[in-house]
C-alpha positions in Angstrom: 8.8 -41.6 16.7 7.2 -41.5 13.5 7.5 -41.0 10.0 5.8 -38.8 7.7 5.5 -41.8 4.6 5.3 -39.4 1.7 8.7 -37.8 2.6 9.9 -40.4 5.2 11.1 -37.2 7.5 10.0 -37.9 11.1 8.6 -35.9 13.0 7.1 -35.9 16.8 3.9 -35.2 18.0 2.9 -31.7 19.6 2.9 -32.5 23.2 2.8 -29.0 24.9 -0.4 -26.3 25.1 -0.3 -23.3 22.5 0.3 -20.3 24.6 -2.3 -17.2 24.3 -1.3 -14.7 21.3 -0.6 -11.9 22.7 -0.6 -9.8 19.1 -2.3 -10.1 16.0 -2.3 -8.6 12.3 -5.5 -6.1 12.2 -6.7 -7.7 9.2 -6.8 -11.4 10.5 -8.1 -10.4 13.9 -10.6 -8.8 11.8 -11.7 -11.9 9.4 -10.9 -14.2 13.0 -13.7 -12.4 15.3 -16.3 -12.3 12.1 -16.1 -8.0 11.4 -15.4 -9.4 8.1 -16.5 -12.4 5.9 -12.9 -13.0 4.3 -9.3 -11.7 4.9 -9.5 -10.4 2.0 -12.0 -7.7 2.7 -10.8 -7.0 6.1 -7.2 -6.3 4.4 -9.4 -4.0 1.7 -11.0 -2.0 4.5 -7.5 -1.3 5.8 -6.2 -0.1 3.0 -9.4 2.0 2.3 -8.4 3.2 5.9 -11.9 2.3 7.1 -10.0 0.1 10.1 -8.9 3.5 12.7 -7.0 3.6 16.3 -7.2 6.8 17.3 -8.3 8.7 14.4 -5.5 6.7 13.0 -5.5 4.5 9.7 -4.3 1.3 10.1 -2.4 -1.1 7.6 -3.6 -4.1 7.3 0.1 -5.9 8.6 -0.1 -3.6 11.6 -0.3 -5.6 15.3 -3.2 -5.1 17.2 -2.9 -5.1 20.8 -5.3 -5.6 23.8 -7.2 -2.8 24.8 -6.9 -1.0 22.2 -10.5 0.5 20.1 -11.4 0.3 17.0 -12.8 2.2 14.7 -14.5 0.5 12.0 -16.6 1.8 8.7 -18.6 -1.3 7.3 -21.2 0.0 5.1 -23.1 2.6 6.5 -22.7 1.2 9.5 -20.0 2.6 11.9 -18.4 0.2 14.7 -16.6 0.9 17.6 -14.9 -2.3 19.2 -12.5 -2.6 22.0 -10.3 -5.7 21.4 -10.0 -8.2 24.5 -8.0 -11.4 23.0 -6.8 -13.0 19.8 -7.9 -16.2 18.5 -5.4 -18.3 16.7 -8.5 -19.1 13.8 -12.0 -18.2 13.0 -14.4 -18.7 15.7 -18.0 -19.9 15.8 -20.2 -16.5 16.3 -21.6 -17.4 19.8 -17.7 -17.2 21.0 -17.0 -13.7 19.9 -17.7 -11.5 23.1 -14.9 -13.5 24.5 -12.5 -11.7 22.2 -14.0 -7.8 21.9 -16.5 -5.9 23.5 -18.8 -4.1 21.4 -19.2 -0.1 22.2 -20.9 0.8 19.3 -24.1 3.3 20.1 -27.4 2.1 19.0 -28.3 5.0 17.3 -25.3 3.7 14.1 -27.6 0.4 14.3 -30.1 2.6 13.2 -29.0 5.1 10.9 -27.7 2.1 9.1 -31.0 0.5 9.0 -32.8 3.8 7.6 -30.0 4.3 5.0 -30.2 0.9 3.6 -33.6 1.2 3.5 -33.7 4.4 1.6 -31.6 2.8 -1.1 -33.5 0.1 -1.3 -36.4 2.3 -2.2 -34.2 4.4 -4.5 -32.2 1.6 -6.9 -34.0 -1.7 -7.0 -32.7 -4.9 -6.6 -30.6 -6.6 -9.2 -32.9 -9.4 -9.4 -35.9 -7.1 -10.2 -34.2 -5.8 -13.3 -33.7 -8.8 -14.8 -37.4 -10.6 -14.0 -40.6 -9.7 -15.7 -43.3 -7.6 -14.1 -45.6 -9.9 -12.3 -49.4 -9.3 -12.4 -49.2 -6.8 -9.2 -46.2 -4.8 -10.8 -48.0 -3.9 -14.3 -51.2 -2.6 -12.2 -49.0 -0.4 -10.6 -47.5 0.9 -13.4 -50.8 1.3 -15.1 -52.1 2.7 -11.9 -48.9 5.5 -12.3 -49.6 6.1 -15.9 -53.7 7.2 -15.3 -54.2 4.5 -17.7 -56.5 2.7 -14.6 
């Protein structure tokens, strides 16, 4: 036996293998299998009922089963995912297809990619607002202004 010294409780060690999970919150499976960089957002995406089964809106406490697809809005981009397993933590990206298998068309990887592009051209970047025009930038604008 031994004893846990700040409490002097004992306690034994865990002898026996976990057994597989066979259900999971949404919004942990979600953060777990990398949709999403934190619980947190996962659980905001549910209640924003971006996270669908079935044309369905999910709470974020709601038990995902295997099998079952997803329906996710990230963005712009729009992810369909059919879940496999449940890992008991976060996993290391190259481990992911072992836990859902992605049936998202490639044409959503690419309307993504335009639409993020367009607003890139339409509201600049935070950073530009803040820095001074470089050399290049105030040709341009004289270039703009006829004042060339």
């Amino acid at each position: 036996m031994f004893t846990n010294r700040c409490r002097g409780e004992l306690f034994r060690p865990v002898t026996s293998i976990a057994e597989p999970l066979i259900t999971q919150r949404v919004d942990k499976w979600l953060h777990h299998v990398r949709i999403f960089k934190t619980r947190t957002l996962a659980t905001q995406a549910c209640n924003r009922s971006n996270v669908k089964v079935d044309h369905d809106a999910l709470k974020p406490s709601r038990e995902l089963k295997g099998g079952e697809t997803l329906h996710i809005e990230r963005g712009d981009l729009k992810l369909i995912i059919k879940v496999i397993a449940f890992p008991e933590v976060r996993i290391g990206p190259p481990l992911v297809p072992q836990f859902y298998e992605n049936l998202t068309p490639p044409e959503n990887y690419v309307r993504a990619s335009e639409a993020r592009k367009e607003r890139a051209m339409i509201t600049p970047r935070p950073h530009d607002l803040l820095t001074r025009p470089t050399k290049k930038d105030l040709r341009e604008i004289r270039k703009l202004m006829g004042k060339d």
